[in-house]
Structure formats: C-alpha cells, structure tokens
C-alpha positions as CSV (number, residue, x, y, z in Angstrom):
1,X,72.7,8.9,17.0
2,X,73.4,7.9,13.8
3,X,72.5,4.5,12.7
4,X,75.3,2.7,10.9
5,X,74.7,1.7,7.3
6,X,74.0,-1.9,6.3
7,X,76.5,-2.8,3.4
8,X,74.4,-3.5,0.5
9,X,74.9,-7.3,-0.7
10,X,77.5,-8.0,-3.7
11,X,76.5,-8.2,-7.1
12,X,75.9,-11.0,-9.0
13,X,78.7,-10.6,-10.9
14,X,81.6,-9.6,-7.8
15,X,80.1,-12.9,-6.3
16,X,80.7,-15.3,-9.4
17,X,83.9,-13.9,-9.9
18,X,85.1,-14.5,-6.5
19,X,83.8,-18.1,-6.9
20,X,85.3,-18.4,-10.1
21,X,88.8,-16.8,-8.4
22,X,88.4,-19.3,-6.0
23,X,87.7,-22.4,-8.6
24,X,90.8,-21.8,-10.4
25,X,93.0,-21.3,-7.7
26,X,92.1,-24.4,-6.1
27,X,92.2,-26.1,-9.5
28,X,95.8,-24.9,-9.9
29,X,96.8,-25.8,-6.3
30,X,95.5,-29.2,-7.2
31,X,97.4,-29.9,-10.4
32,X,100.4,-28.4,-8.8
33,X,100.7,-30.8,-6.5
34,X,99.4,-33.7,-8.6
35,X,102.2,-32.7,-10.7
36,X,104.9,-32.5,-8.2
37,X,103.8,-35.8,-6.7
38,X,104.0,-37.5,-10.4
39,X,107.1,-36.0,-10.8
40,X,108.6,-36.9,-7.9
41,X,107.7,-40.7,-8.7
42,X,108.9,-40.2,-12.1
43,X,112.4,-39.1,-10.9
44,X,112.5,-41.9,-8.5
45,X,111.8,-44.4,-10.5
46,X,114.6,-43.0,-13.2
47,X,116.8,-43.3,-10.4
48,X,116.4,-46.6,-10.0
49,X,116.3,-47.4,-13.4
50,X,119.7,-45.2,-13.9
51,X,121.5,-46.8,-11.1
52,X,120.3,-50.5,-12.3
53,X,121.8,-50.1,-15.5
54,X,125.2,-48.7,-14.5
55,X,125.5,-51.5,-11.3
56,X,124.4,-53.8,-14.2
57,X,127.4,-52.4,-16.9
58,X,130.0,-52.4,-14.1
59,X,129.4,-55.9,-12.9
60,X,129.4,-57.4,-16.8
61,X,132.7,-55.4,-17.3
62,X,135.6,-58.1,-18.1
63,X,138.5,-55.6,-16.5
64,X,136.4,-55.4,-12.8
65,X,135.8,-59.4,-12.9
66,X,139.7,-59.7,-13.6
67,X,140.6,-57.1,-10.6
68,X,138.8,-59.2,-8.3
69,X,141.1,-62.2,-8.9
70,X,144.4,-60.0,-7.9
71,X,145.5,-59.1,-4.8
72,X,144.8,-56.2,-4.7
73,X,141.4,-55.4,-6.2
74,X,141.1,-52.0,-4.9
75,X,144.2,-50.6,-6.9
76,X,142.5,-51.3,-10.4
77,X,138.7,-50.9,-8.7
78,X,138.8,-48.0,-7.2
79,X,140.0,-45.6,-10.5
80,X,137.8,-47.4,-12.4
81,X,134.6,-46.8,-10.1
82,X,135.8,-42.8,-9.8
83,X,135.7,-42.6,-14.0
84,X,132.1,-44.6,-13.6
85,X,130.5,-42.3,-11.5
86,X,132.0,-39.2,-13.3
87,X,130.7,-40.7,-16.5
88,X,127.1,-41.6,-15.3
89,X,126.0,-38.7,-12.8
90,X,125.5,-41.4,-10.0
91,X,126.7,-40.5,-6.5
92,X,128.6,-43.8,-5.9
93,X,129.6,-47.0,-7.2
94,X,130.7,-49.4,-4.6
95,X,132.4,-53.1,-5.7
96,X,133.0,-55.1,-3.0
97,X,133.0,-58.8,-2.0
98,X,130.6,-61.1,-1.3
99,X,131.0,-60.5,2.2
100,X,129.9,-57.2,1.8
101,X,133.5,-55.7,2.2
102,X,133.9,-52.5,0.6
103,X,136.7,-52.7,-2.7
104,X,136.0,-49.2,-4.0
105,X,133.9,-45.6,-2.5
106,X,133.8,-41.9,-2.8
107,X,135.3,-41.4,0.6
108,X,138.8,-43.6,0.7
109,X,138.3,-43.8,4.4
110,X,135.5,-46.2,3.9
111,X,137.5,-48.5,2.1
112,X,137.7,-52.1,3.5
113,X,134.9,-51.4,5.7
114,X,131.3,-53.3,5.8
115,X,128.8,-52.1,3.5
116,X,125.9,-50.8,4.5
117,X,123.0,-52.3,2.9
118,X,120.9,-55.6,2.0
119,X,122.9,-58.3,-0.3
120,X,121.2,-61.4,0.0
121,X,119.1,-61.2,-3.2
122,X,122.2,-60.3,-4.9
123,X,123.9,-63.4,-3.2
124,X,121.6,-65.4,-4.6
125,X,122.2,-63.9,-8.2
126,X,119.0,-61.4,-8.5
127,X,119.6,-57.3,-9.3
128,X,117.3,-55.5,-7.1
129,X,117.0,-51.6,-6.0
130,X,115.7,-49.6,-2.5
131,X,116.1,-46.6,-0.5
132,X,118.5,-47.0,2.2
133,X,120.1,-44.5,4.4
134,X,124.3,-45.6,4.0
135,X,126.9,-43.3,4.7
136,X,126.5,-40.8,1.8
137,X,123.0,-40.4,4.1
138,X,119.6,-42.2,2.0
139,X,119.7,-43.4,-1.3
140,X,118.7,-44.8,-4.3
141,X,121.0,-47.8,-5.0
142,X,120.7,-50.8,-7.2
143,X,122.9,-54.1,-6.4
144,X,124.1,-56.5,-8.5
145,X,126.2,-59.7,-8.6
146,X,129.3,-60.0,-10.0
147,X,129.9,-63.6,-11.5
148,X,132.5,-65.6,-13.0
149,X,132.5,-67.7,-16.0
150,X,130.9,-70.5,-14.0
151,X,128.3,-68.4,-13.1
152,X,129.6,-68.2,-9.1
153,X,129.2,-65.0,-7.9
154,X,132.8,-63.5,-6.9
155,X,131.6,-60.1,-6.0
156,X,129.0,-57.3,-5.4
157,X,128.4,-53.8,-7.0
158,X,126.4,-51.1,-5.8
159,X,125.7,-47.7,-7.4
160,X,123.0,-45.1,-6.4
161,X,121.9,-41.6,-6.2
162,X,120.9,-39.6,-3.2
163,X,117.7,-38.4,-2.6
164,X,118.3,-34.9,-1.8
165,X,119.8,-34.6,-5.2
166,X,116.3,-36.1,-6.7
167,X,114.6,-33.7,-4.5
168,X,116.7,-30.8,-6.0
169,X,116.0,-32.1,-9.4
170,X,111.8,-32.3,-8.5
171,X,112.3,-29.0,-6.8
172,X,113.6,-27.4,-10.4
173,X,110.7,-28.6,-11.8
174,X,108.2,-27.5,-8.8
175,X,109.6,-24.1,-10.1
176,X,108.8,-24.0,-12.9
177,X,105.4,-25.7,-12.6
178,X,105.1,-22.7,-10.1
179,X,105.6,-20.1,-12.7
180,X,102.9,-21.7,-15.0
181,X,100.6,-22.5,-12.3
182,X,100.9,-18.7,-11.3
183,X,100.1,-17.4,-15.0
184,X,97.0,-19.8,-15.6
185,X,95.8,-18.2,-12.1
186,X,96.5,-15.0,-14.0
187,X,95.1,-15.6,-16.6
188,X,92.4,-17.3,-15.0
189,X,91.5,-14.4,-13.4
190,X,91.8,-11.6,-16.2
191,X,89.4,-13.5,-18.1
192,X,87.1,-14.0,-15.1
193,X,87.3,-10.3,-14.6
194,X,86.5,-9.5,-18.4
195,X,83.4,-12.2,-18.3
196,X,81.8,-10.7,-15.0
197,X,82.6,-7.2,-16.3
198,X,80.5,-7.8,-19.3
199,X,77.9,-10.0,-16.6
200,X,77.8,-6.7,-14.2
201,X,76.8,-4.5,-17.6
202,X,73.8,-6.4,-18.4
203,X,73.3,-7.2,-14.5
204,X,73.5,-3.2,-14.3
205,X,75.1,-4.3,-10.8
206,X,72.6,-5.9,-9.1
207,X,73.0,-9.1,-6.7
208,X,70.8,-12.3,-7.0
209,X,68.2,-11.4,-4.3
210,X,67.3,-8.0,-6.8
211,X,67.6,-10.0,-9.7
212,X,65.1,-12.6,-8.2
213,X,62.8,-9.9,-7.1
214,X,62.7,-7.8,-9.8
215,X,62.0,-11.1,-11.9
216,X,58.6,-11.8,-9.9
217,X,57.9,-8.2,-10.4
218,X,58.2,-8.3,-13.9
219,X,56.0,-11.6,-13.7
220,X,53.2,-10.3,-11.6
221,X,53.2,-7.1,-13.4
222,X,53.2,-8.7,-16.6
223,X,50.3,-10.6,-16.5
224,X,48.2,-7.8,-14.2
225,X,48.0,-5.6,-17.0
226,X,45.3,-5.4,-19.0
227,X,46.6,-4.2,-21.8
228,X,48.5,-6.7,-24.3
229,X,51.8,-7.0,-24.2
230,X,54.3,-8.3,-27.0
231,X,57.6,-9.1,-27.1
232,X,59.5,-9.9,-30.5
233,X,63.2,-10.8,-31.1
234,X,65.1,-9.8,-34.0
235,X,63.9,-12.5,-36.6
236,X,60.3,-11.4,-35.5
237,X,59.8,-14.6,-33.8
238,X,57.4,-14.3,-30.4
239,X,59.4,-14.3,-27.3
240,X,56.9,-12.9,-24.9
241,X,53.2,-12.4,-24.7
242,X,51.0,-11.7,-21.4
243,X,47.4,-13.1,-20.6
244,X,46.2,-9.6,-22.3
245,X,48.1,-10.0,-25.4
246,X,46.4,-13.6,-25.9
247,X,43.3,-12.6,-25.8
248,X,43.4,-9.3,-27.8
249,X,45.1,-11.5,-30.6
250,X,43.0,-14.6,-29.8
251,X,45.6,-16.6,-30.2
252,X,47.0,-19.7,-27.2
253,X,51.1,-20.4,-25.9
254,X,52.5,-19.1,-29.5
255,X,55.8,-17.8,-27.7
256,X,59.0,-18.9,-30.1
257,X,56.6,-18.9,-33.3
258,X,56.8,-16.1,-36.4
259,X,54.7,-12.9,-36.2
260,X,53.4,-14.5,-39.9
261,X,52.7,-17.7,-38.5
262,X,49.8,-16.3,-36.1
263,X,47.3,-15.9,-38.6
264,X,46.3,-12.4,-37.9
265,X,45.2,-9.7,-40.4
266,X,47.1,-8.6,-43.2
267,X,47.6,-4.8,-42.0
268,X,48.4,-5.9,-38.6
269,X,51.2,-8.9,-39.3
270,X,52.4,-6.0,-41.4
271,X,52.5,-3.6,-38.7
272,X,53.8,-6.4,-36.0
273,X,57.0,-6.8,-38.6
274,X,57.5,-3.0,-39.7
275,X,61.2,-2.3,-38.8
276,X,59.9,1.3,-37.8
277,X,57.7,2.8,-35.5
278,X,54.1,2.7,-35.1
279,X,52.0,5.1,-32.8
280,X,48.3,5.1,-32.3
281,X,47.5,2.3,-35.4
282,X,44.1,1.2,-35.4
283,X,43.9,-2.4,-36.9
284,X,40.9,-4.8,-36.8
285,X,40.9,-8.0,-35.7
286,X,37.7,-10.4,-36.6
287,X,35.7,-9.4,-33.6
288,X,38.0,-6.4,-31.7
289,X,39.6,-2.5,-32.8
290,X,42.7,-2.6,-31.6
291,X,45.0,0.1,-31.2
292,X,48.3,-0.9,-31.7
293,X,52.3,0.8,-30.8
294,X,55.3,-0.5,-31.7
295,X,58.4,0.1,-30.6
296,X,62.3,-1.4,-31.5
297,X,64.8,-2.1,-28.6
298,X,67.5,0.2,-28.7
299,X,71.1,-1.1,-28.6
300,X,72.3,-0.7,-31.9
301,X,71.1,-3.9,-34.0
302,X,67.8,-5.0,-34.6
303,X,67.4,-6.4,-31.1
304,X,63.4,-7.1,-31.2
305,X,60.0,-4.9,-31.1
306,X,58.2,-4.5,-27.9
307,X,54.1,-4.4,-28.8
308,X,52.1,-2.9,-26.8
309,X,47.5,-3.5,-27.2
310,X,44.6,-1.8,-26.6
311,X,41.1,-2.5,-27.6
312,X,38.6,0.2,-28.3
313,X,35.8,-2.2,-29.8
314,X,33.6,-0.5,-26.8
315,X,35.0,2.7,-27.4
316,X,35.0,2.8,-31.1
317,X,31.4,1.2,-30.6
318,X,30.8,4.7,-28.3
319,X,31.9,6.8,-30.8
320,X,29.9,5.5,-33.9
321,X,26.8,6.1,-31.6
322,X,28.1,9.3,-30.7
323,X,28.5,10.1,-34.5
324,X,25.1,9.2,-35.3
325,X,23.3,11.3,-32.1
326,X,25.7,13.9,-33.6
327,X,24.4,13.4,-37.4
328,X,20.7,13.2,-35.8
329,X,21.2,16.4,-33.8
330,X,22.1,18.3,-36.9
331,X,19.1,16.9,-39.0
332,X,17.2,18.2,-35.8
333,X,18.7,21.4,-36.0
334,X,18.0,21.8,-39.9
335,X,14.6,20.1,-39.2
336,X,14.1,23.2,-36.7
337,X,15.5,25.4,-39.2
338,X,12.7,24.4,-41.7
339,X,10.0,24.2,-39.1
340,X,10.9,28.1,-38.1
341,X,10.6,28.8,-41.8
342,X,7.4,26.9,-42.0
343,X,5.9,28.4,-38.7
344,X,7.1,32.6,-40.2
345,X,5.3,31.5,-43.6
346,X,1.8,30.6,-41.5
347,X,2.4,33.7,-39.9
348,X,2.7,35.9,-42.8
349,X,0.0,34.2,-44.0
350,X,-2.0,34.7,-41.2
351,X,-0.9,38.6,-41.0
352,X,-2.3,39.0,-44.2
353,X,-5.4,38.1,-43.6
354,X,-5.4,34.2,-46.0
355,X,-6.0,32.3,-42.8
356,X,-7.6,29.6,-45.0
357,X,-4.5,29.2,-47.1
358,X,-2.3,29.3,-43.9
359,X,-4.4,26.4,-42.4
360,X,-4.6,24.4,-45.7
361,X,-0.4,25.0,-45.8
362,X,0.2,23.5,-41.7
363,X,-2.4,20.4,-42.8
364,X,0.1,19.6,-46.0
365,X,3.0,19.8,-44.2
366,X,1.7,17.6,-41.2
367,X,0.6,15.2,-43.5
368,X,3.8,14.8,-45.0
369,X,6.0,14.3,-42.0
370,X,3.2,11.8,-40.3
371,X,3.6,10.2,-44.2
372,X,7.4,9.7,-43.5
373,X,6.9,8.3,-39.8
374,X,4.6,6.1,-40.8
375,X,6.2,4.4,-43.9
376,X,9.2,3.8,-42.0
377,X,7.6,2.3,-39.2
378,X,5.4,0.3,-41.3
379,X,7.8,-1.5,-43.4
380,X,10.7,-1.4,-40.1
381,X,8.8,-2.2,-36.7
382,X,12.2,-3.0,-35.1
383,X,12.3,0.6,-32.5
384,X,15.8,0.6,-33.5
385,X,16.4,0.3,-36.7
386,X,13.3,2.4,-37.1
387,X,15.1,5.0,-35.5
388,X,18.1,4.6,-37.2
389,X,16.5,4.8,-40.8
390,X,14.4,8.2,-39.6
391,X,17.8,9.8,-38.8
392,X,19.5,9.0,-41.6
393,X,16.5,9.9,-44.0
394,X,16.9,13.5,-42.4
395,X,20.4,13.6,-42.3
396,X,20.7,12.1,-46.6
397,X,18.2,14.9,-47.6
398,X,20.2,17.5,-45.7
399,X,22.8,16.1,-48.3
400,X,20.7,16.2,-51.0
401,X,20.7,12.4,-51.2
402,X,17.0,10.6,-51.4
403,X,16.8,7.1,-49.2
404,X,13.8,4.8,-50.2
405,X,13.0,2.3,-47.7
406,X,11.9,-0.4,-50.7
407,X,8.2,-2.1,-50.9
408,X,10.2,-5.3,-49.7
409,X,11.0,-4.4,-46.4
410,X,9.5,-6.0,-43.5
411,X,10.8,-6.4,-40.2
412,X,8.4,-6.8,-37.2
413,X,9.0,-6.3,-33.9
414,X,10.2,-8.8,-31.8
415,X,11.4,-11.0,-34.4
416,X,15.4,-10.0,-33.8
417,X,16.7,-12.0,-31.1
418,X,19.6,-11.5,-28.6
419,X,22.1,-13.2,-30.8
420,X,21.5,-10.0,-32.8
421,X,22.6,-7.3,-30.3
422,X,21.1,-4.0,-31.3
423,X,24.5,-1.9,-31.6
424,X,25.8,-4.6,-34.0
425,X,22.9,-3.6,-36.2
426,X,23.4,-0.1,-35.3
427,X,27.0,-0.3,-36.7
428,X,26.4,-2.9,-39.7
429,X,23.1,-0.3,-41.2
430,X,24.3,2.8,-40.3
431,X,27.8,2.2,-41.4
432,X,26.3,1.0,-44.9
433,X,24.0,3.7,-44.9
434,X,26.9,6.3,-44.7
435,X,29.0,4.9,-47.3
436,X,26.0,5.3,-49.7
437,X,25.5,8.4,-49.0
438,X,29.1,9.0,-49.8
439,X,28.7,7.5,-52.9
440,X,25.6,9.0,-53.8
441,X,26.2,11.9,-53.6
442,X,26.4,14.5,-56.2
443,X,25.6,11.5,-59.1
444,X,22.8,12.5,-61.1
445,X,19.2,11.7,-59.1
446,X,21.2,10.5,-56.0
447,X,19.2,7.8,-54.5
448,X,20.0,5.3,-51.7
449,X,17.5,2.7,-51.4
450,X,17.6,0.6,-47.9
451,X,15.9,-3.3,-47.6
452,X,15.2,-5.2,-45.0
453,X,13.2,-8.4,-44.3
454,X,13.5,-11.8,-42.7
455,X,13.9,-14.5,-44.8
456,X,13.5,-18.1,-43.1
457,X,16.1,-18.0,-40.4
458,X,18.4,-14.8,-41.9
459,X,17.8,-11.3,-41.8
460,X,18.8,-9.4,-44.6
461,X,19.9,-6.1,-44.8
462,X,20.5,-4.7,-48.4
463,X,21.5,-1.1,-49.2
464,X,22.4,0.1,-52.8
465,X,23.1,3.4,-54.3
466,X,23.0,5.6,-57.7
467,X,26.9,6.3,-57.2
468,X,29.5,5.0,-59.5
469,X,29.6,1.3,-58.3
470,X,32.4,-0.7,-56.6
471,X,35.4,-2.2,-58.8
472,X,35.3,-5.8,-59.3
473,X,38.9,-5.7,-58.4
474,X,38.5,-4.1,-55.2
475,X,35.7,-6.1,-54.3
476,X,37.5,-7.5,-51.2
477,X,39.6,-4.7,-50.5
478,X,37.2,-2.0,-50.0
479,X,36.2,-3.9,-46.7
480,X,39.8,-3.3,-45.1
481,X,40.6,-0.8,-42.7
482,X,42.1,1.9,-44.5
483,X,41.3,1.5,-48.1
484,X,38.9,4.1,-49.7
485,X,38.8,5.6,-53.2
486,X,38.1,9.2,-51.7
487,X,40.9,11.7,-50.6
488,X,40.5,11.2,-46.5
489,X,39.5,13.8,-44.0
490,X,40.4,14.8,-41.0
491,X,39.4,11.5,-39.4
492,X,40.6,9.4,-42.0
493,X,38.3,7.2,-44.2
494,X,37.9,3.2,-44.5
495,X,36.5,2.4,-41.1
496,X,33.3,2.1,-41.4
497,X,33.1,-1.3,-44.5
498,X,35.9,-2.3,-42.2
499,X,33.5,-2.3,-39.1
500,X,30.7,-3.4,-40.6
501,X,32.8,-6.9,-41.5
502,X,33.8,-7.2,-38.4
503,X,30.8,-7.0,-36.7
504,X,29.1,-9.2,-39.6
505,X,31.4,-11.7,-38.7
506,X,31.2,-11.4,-35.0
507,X,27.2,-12.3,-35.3
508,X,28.5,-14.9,-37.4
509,X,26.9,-13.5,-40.8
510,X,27.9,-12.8,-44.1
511,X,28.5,-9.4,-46.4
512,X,28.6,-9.0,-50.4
513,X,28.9,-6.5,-52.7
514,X,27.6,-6.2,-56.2
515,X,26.5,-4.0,-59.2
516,X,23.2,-2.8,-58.2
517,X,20.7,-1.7,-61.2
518,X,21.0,1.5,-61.1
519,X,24.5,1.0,-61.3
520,X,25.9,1.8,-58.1
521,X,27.1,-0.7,-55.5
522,X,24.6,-2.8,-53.6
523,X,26.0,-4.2,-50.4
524,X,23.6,-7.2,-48.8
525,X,24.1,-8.5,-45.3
526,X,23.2,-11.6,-44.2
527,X,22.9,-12.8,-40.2
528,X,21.2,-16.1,-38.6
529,X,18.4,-15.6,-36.8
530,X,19.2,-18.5,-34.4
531,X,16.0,-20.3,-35.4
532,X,13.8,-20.7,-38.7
533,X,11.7,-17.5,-38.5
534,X,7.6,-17.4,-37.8
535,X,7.3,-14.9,-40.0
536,X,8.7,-15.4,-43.1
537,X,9.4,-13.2,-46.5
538,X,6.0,-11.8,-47.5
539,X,5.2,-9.0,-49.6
540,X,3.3,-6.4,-47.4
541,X,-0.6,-5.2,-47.9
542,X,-0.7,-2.1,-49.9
543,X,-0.1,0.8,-47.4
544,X,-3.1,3.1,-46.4
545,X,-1.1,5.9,-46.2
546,X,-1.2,8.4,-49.6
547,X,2.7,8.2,-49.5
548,X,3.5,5.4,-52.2
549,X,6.1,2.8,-50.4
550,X,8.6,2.8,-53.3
551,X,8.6,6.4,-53.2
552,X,11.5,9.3,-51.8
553,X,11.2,9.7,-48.5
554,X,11.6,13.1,-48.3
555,X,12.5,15.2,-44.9
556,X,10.5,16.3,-42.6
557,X,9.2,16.9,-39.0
558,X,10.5,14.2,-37.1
C-alpha cells in the first residue's frame, strides 16, 4: 500500500503573494464601489441642480407668463416646452396651473390631465426638487412657481430627468472605473509576482515554519561552537560574533562597530579588513595564538568576510616544549656522541698499557661535567629553569655558541610562586635564549650570557649576546609576530620575541631591549612576584667549585 504524499507547505513567498493578491483585489473592489456610490450621488445631485435651473429659466421667461393669460396657453406652451427640453437634455418640462393641471408634456395625451407630483411648496412660492415616480416612471424633477408682476403665483413648472437615464450615465462611468480597477489589479499583481520572485530567490523557496527552524538552528549552532565566529559586512563593520568569537578577541556586544574600532593588534585588524583571503594566519592576541581564516561572501560585490578562530595558545605552548625536549634530545645524542669518543679514548689508553693516564683522563672529564651541573644549579635552584639552562648550554655549544650563567644570578627554590606558572617561564627564557643564540652565532667569541635573580618583589630575567645588536628603530617591532631580520626557514621566523611578550604580559610583567656591552642586544624581563621577596638581591658566596662563576660553561655530561 502506498502511503499518499503529504503536500509540502507553500513558501514564504507563494504565501505573501497570495495575500498580497488578495489585499489589492479587495482594495480595488472597495474603491470601485466607493467610487460608483460617489458617483452615483454626484450625478444625482447634478440632476437636481440641472433641472432646478431650467424649471427656474422657464418660469422667469416673460413669453410663458404671457401664455398663461390667453386662452389657450397650451398652443404657445407646449412648442415652447418641446424646444426647452431639446435644448437642455431634460426628459420633460411640464407648465401647468396652480391646480396642478397639466398645460404642456412629452406625451400630448397627457395634456389637461392632473399632475402627478407634490406642489404645495411651490404654492406657497418655494423651488424645491425630489424623486417621484410620474408617468415618464421615477424622476428627478424640480418645481417652481410661476408669478406675475404682483408676485401671485399664476402657474407651476416642472422639469426633470429620469433615473434610469442617470443610472446609464453612472453605469458609463462604472465602466470605465472597471477597466482601471482591472489594470491596477494587473498591475498589482505583476509587481507582486516580481517582489516575491526576487523574496523566493533569497528564501531559496522555503515556507515560514523552515525559515523559523533553520533560524534556531543557526542560533543554537552558533553559539555551541567553540570556535569563534565572525561575521563582517561590506564596510567592515561587525554584524555577527558568537560566545567563542568574544572571548578569543576579548572583546563584549561590539556587533554594528568597525573591525578598527576593537582595539585588537595591528597584524590582526589588518588581516580582519584584507579584501583577500587568509588561510592558516597565526596572529597574537595579548594573552592567546590564534589562528585565524578569512573568507569573502560570494555574490559579486563586496558583500562581507566571514572569520572564522581558533586558539592554539595550548598547542603552540605544546609545541615549544616539544621543540625544546627535541633540542635537548639532540644535545643528548651529541653528548652520547662525545661520551662514546671519550669512553674509545680510555680504551685505547687502557689497551696500551697507560692505565694511569687513562684514569687521570675519566677523573678530568668527570670533574668537568659535575663543574657544569653544579654551577648551574648553584646560581638557579628553580628545578625548572635549572633544567632549562643545562639544555640549552648543551644545545649553544653544539652551535658553537658559549652561555655564561653570570656571578649575579640567584634564584632559590621555592621562591617562584603560582602567579608565575612554570611553562610561562619555560617560554619567556627559552625563547630569549634561542634568539641569542641566533644572534650569536658566528660573531667573533660568540657568547650568550643568561641572569637571573629576585630583586624585592620582581624577578628578573636578563639575557644578552655578542651578536650585532638590535636597531633602535626596530626596537618595538622585533617583538611582533612576523618581523625578523633573518631570511625565514621552513617554519618561519618571529614567533618566539612575539611569544615571549605575550606571555610577559599575561603574567602581568614587563620586557626591554637594549645595547648590551659587548654590543649585542640585551633583552631584560621583568615579572611581579605577588609579594615583596624574603630573599632579596644578594651577591652569592664565592663558589667552592674550581669552575670560576663568570666563566664558559662548556658542554658536557649531563
């Protein structure tokens, strides 16, 4: 059994353009018949009106007031009335007497015969009008007095039109009021089909109830992503943003406001009004990585940009961790390398029978990597950062780059607290530490020299290089995502400053840059503490190990 298909609903558009349909058609009807009532008044009334005045000119005639006084009134009269009613379009003019006897009439027979009709205003010398039904069937008749010079009135006149004739005249008009009535309907209806055609296109067709539903779709879908979502119109102007897009951009209800009145970033406004696409950008807010796409809406003009956000602070967090475990693998595997080498050289030495010079050659070399542990973790007791600093000591000497942790570092541990979460620090040294080393490189004694310390209720992280130094110029640029003086590899280049700010001023800190003395660029970092510190800025006792503080670390076992 087949079960019959329910008809799907009309569209939106089908169902205002049968209202519409209907509207004008009953708009029409109604001024159609508004109009043929008016008119009908109209023409009744100039009956009336017409009928006065020629009653009015026949009775004020001199010739009928002298017929009336012969004997035979209806010889002269009856001519007369015939050239009258020829003359003014009216169906009859009746002169009679004051008795109501009939003098003149389109039909002879009625001659001498009682009129039919009122007189006794006209009796009484007053010109009136009504519809009466005589024997021309009803009327519209005016009656007058006829009066002599005495003012005595010697006689009656009559004249009228019929009213089948004023319907015929109303009907001519009802007509034509037809014909226009018809053609606004038309019309009506041609541009109620163009309007809804042009409604069903951007309707695509659907009825209310789907446009409803799809409108809470978009709404709960819309604000259950998590991703942000922006929606520009052509003058750049916000005309949508979800819960995700507000918090991503930290910014509140900014719908109908300019993309450079939001007060984001340089590099991201600029991206948020490119009239091109973007794919994959990574911008920085002041505490978030965002990766941004843009798209324009297709139709020909510039319609708008849909946005779209993702944030990747976590992830790009992830991957700078990831970066350093990969950079301290490598030092381990060239650490290995040299330990192999080391081991084969106590061998030989062994083999050839200098065990004493083989034994003498293990002690150095243990000395000097238990020399490099502990200077670190003597001027850094902070597991972390201790960590970090043996890493990157392993991985700058692989580079041929010396880093010198300075006699002026001292950092306990304890003393960070957890306002100052450890992969912020990560990110702020490390990053820092890298760019050095970028910059070191290859210069002539390439040096990196790492500080830090607590000083009252800031700790201060200061890290300067031999390299050639930072331009004054770009003193502010070089901490934007993007900008570097170096050609840029395969991952690209000006993250890291650009991180480092950002998660400066996410701990609520602040970062310089400045000439070092040896000439380089000496980046210092600045974050709170929360409270003064116990421990203040001291210069540290004179270490006990042989290894002189200020001195190159140099690689080792680690």
């Amino acid at each position: 059994m087949r079960i019959p298909a329910v008809p799907r609903p009309r569209s939106l558009a089908a169902q205002l353009f049968a209202m519409q349909a209907v509207l004008i058609a009953v708009v029409v009807a109604g001024y159609a018949l508004f109009t043929y009532v008016s008119d009908r008044g109209q023409a009744e009334n100039a009956a009336r009106d017409q009928a006065r005045v020629v009653a009015r000119a026949v009775a004020d005639s001199p010739s009928v007031r002298e017929a009336i006084g012969t004997p035979d009134p209806t010889a002269e009269l009856q001519p007369y009335a015939l050239r009258v009613m020829a003359d003014t379009e009216v169906d009859f003019v009746t002169i009679m007497s004051p008795q109501g006897i009939r003098w003149t009439h389109p039909d002879e027979n009625q001659i001498g015969k009682h009129f039919l009709g009122n007189t006794e205003r006209a009796l009484r010398g007053d010109t009136f009008t009504e519809t009466y039904k005589g024997t021309l069937g009803y009327s519209v008749r005016a009656v007058t007095p006829v009066k002599d010079d005495r003012g005595r009135v010697i006689g009656l006149v009559s004249a009228g039109i019929q009213v089948e004739k004023i319907s015929k005249r109303v009907q001519g008009q009802l007509t034509a009021l037809l014909v226009v009535a018809g053609s606004a309907l038309a019309l009506g209806a041609v541009g109620t089909y163009v309007v809804n055609a042009r409604l069903r296109r951007h309707t695509h067709g659907m009825n209310a109830a789907e446009l409803s539903r799809m409108h809470d779709y978009h709404q709960a879908a819309l604000h259950a992503v998590r991703e942000g979502l922006l929606m520009l119109d052509g003058q750049y102007r916000v005309a949508l943003i979800n819960d995700g897009g507000r918090e991503l951009l930290d910014v509140g209800d900014v719908v109908g406001r300019s993309v450079a009145d939001l007060g984001l970033p340089a590099p991201l406004t600029g991206a948020l009004l490119a009239s091109e696409p973007r794919v994959d950008e990574v911008h920085l807010t002041a505490s978030r990585v965002l990766v941004v796409n843009t798209s324009p809406v297709s139709g020909g003009e510039q319609r708008g940009t849909v946005v779209t956000l993702r944030d990747v602070t976590e992830l790009q967090s992830l991957m700078g961790e990831l970066d350093s475990e990969r950079g301290f693998t490598q030092a381990l595997r060239s650490q290995a390398h040299e330990a192999a080498n080391r081991l084969h050289t106590v061998v030989s030495l062994i083999e050839l029978g200098r065990s004493e010079q083989a034994v003498d050659f293990a002690t150095a070399e243990l000395e000097l990597a238990q020399a490099l542990t502990d200077q670190v973790v003597a001027a850094v007791g902070e597991p972390v950062l201790a960590a970090l600093l043996l890493g990157k000591t392993a991985q700058a000497n692989e580079r041929g780059v010396e880093l010198v942790v300075s006699e002026d570092s001292r950092l306990d541990d304890g003393l960070l607290p957890p306002s100052l979460p450890a992969r912020d620090l990560v990110t702020i040294l490390g990053n820092l530490i890298d760019n050095a080393v970028d910059a070191a490189q290859g210069s002539v004694r390439a040096r990196v020299t790492v500080t830090a310390y607590a000083e009252g209720h800031e700790l201060v992280l200061r890290v300067s290089d031999t390299g050639e130094g930072v331009d004054p110029a770009h003193a502010e640029a070089v901490f934007r995502r993007g900008f570097s003086t170096k050609p840029a590899g395969p991952g690209g280049r000006g993250l890291g400053l650009a991180l480092v700010r950002q998660a400066v001023t996410r701990c609520k800190g602040a970062l310089t840059v400045s000439e070092a003395e040896e000439g380089g660029a000496e980046f210092e970092v600045r974050l709170p503490l929360g409270t003064p510190s116990t421990t203040p800025h001291e210069p540290p006792p004179p270490p006990t190990a042989s290894l002189p503080r200020s001195s190159t670390v140099p690689g080792g076992d680690v």
